[in-house]
VMD Tcl script that builds the backbone (N, CA, C; Angstrom):
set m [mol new atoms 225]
animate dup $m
set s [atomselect $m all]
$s set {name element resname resid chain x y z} {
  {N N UNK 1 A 0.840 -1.179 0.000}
  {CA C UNK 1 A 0.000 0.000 0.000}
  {C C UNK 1 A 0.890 1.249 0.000}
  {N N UNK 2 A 0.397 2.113 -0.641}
  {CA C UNK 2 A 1.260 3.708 -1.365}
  {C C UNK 2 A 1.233 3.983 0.011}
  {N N UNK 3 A 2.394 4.744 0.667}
  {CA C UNK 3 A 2.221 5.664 1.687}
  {C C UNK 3 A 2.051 7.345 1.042}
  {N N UNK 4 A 1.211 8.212 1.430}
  {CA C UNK 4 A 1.266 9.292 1.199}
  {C C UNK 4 A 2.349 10.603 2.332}
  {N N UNK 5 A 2.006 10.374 3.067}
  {CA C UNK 5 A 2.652 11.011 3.944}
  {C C UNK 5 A 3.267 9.944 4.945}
  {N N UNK 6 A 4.101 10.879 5.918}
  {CA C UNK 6 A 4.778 10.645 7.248}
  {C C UNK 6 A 5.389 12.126 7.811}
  {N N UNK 7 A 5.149 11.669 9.055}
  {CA C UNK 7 A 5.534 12.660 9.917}
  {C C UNK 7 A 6.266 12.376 11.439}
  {N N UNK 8 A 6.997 12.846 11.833}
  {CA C UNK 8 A 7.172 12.695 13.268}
  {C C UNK 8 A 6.813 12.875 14.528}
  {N N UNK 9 A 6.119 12.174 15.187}
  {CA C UNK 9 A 5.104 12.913 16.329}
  {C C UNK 9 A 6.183 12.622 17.857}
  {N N UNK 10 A 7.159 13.462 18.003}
  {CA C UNK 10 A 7.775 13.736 19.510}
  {C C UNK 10 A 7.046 12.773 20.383}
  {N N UNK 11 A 5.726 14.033 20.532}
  {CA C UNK 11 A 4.785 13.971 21.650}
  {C C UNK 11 A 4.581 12.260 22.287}
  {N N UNK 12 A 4.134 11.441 20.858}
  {CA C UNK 12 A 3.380 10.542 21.158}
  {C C UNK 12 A 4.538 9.645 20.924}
  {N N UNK 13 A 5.983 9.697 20.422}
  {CA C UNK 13 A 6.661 9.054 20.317}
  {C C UNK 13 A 6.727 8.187 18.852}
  {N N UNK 14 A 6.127 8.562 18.311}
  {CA C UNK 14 A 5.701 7.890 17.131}
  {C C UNK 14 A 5.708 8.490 15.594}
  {N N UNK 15 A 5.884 7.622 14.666}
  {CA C UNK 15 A 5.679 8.395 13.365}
  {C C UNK 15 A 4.747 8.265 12.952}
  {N N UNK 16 A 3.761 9.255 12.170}
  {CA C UNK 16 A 2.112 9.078 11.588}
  {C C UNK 16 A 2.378 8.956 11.055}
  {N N UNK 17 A 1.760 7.893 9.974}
  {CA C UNK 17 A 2.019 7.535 8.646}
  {C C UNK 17 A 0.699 7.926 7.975}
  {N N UNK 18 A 0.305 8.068 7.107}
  {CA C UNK 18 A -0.502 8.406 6.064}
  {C C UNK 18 A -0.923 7.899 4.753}
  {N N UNK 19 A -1.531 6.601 4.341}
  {CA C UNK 19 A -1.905 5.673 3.514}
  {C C UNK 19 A -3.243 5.754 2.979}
  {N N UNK 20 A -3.289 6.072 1.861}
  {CA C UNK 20 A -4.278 5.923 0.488}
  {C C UNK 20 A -5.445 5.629 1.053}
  {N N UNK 21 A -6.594 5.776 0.950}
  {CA C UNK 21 A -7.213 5.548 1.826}
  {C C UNK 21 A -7.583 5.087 2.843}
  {N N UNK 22 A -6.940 5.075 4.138}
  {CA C UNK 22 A -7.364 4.860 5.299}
  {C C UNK 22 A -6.544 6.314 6.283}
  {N N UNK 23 A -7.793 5.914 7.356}
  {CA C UNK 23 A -7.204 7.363 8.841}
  {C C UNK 23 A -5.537 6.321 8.805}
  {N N UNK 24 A -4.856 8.020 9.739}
  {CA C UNK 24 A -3.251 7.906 10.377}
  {C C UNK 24 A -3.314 7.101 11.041}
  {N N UNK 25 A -1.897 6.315 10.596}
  {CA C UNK 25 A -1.444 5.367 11.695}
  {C C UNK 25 A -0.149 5.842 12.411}
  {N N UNK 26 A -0.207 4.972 13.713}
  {CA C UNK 26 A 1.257 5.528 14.543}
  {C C UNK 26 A 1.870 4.159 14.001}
  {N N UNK 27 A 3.267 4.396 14.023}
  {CA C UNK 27 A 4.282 3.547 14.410}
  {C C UNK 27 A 5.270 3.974 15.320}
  {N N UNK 28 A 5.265 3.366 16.480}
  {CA C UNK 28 A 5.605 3.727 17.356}
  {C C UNK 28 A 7.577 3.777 17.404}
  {N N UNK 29 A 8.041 5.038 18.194}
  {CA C UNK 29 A 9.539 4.641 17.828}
  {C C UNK 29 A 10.373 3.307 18.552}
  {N N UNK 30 A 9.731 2.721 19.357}
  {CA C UNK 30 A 10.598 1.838 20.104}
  {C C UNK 30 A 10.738 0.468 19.003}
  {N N UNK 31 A 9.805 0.638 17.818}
  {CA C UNK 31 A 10.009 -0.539 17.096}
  {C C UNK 31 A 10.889 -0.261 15.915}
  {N N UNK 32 A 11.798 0.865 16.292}
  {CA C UNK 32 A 12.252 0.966 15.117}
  {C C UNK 32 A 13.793 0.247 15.076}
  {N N UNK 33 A 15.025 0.319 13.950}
  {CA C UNK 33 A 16.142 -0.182 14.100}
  {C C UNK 33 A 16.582 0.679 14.759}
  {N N UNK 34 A 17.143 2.237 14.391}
  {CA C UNK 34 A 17.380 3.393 15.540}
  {C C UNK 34 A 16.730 4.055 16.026}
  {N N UNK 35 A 16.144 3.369 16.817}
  {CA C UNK 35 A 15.380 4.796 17.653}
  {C C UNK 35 A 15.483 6.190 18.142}
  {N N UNK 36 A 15.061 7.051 17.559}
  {CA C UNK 36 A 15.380 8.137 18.105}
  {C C UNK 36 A 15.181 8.537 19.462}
  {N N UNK 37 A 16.051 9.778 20.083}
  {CA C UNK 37 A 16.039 9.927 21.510}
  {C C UNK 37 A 16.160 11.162 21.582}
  {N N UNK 38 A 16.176 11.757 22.646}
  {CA C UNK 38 A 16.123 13.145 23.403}
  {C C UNK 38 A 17.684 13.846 22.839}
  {N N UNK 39 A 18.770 13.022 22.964}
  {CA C UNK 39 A 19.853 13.566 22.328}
  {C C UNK 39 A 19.809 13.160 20.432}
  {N N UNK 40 A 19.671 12.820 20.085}
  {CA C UNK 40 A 19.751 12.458 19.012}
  {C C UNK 40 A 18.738 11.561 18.126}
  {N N UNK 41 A 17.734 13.447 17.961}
  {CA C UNK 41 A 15.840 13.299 17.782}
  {C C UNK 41 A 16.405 13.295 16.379}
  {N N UNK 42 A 15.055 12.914 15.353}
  {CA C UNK 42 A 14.859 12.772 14.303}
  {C C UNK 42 A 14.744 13.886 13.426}
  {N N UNK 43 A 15.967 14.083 12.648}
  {CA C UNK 43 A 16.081 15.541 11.966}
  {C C UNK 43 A 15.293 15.613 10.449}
  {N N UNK 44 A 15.118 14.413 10.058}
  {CA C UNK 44 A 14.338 14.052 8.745}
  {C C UNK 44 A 13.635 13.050 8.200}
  {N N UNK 45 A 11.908 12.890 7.896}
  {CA C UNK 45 A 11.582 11.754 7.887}
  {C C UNK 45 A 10.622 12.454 6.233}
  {N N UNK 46 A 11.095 11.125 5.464}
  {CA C UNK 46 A 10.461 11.034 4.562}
  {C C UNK 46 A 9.791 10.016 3.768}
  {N N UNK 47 A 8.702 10.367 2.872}
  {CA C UNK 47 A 8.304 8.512 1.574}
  {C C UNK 47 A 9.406 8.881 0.735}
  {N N UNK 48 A 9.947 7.547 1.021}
  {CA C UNK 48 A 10.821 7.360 -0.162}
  {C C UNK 48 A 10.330 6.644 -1.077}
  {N N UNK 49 A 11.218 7.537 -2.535}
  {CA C UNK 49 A 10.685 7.199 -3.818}
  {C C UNK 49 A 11.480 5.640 -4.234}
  {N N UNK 50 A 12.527 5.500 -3.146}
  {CA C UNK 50 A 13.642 4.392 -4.150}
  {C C UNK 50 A 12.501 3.124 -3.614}
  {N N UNK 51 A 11.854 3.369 -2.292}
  {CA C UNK 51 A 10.803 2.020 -2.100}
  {C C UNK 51 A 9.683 1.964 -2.753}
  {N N UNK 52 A 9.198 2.804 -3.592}
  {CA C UNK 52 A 8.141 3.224 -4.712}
  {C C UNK 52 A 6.708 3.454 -3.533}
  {N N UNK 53 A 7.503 4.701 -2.924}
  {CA C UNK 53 A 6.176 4.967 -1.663}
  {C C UNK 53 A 5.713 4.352 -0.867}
  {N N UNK 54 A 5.984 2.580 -0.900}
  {CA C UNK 54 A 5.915 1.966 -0.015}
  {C C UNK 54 A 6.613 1.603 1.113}
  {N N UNK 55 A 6.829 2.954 1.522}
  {CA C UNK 55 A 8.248 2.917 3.004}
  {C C UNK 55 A 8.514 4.167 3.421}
  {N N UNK 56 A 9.179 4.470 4.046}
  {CA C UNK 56 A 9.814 5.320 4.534}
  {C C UNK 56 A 11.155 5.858 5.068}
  {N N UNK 57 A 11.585 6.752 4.884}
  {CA C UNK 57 A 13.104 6.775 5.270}
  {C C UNK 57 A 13.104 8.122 6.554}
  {N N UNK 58 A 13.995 7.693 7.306}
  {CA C UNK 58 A 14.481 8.596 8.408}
  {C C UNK 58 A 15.348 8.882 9.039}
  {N N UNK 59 A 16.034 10.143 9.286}
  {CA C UNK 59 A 17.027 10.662 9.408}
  {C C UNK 59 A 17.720 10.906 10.712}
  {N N UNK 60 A 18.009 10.591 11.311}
  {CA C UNK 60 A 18.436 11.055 12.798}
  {C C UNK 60 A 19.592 12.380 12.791}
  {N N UNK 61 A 19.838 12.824 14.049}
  {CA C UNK 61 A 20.704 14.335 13.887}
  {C C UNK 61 A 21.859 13.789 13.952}
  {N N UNK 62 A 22.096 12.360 14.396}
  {CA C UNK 62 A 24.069 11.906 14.435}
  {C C UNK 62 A 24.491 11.348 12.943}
  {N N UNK 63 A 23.260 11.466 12.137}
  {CA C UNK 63 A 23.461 10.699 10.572}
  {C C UNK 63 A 23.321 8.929 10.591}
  {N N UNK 64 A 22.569 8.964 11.373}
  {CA C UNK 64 A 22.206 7.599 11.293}
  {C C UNK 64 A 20.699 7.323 10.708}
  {N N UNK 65 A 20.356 6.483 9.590}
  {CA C UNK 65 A 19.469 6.471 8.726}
  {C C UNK 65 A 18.593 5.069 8.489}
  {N N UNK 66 A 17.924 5.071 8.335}
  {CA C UNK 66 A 16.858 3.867 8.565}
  {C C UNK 66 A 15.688 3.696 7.455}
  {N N UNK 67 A 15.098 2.478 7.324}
  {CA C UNK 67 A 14.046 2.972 6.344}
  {C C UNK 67 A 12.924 1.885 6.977}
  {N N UNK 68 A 11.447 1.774 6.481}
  {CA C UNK 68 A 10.532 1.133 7.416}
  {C C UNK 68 A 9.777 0.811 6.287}
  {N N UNK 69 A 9.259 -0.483 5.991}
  {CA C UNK 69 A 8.005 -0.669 4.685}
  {C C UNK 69 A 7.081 -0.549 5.392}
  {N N UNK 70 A 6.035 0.096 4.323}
  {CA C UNK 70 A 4.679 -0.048 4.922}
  {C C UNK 70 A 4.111 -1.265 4.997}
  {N N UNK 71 A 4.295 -2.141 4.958}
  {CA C UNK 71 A 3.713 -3.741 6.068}
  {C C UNK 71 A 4.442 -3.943 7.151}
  {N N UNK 72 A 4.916 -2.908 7.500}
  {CA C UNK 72 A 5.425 -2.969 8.848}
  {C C UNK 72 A 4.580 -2.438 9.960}
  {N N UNK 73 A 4.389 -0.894 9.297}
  {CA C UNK 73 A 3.404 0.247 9.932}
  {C C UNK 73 A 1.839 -0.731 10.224}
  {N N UNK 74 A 1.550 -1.444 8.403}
  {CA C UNK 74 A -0.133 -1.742 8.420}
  {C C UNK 74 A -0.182 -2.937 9.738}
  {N N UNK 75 A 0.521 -3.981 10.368}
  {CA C UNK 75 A 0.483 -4.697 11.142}
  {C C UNK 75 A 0.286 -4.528 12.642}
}
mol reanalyze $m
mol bondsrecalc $m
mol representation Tube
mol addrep $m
């Protein structure tokens, strides 16, 4: 499934994801490979085109980089 958006939600700890028709989903950060943290929060999260929208890529502030498919998020 296409992801349309993503975003980073601090607050809730989580990234909203945003998929073709259906409401936001969280994915929460503790399931990620790097989790982001208080020292070294998430400076860039984007759909990446190289997964053909089906994923996401994210950036941390120490340059550590990650990417997430969306059958990860939909589960």
């Amino acid at each position: 499934m296409k992801i349309r958006e993503v975003t980073a939600n601090n607050r809730r700890k989580a990234f909203e994801v945003a998929m073709a028709g259906r409401p936001p989903l969280l994915f929460p950060f503790a399931q990620l490979e790097a989790p982001p943290t208080t020292a070294d929060p998430v400076k860039k999260v984007y759909v990446d085109p190289e997964l053909r929208a089906e994923g996401f890529t994210y950036v941390l502030e120490s340059g550590k980089e990650a990417s997430v498919h969306g059958e990860l998020v939909d589960t």
